[in-house]
N, C-alpha and C positions, 0 to 999 in steps of 0.2 A: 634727305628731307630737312627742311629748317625748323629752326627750334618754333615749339608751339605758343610762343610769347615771345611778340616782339614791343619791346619796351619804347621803340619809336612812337610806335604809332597808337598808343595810351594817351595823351595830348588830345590826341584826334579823335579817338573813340571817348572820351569826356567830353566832347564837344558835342559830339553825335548825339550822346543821350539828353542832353540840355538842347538840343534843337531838334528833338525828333522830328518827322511828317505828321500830318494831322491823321495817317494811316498809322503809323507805327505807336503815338499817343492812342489811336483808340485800339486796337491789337493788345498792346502792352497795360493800359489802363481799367479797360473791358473786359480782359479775357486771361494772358497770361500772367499780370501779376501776384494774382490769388489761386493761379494754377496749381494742383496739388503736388505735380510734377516743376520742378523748381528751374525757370528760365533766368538768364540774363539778358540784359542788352549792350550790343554793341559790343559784344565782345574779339578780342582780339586771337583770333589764330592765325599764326604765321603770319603771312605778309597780306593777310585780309582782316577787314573787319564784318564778323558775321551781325546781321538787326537784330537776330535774336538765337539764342543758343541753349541746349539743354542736356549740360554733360550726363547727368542720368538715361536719360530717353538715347545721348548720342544723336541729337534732331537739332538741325539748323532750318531757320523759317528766314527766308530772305525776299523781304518785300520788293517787288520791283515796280517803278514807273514807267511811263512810255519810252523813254530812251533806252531802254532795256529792250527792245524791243527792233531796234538799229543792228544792222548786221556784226559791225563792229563789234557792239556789246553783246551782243549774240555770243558771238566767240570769248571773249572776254570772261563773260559768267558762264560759260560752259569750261573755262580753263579753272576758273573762282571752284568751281563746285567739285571738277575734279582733284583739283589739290587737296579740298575740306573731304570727299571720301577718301581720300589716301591714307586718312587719320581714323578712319572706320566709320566717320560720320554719317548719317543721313540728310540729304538738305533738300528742301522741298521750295522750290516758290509760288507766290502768289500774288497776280498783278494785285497793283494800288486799286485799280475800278475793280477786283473783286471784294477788294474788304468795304468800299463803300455801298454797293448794290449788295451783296450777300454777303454779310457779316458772321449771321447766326448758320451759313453754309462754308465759311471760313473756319470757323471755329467746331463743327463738325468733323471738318476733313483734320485739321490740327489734330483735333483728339485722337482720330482711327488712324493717326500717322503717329503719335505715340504709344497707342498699345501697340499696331503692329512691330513697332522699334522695342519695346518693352520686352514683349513676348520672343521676339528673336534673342535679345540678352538672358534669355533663363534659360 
């Protein structure tokens, strides 16, 4: 398995968080940055960079738009997600049109996806 920080692609995941989506700005803005459970953005594991990460919980929230949604990418973030649980992670996603039609059902599911991650940790 490759080291869990790749110093290449820090460059790019700085770039990411200065250009967030107007999804991941209100995610991160709204909801996780005052989370009491302590997230990142953009952070870098291995040869991915996850939108949002949460070494305590072990929970990766990985926003996706419609091109995610393309066969290719299908496969793609099904290989993404498999590497990230290889590391014991959890990663969950959730289309872009669900954070703008249910926000307050985004951030619902978020939460009962961190205690269940929590409560398996103890």
């Amino acid at each position: 398995m490759q080291s869990k920080h790749n110093k290449q692609l820090l460059p790019l995941a700085k770039h990411l968080r200065k250009e967030m989506t107007k999804e991941e700005r209100h995610l991160w803005y709204d909801f996780l940055r005052s989370h009491p459970v302590r997230f990142s953005g953009q952070k870098v594991l291995g040869k991915y960079i996850a939108d949002f990460c949460s070494a305590e919980a072990k929970l990766v929230i990985e926003l996706d738009g419609s091109q995610h949604y393309e066969p290719v990418e299908i496969q793609k973030d099904a290989e993404h997600t498999a590497f990230l649980e290889g590391y014991g992670l959890t990663v969950i996603r959730i289309s872009n049109s669900e954070v703008g039609r249910n926000f307050c059902g985004v951030c619902d599911y978020i939460d009962d996806a961190i205690r269940q991650s929590l409560s398996q940790l103890r």
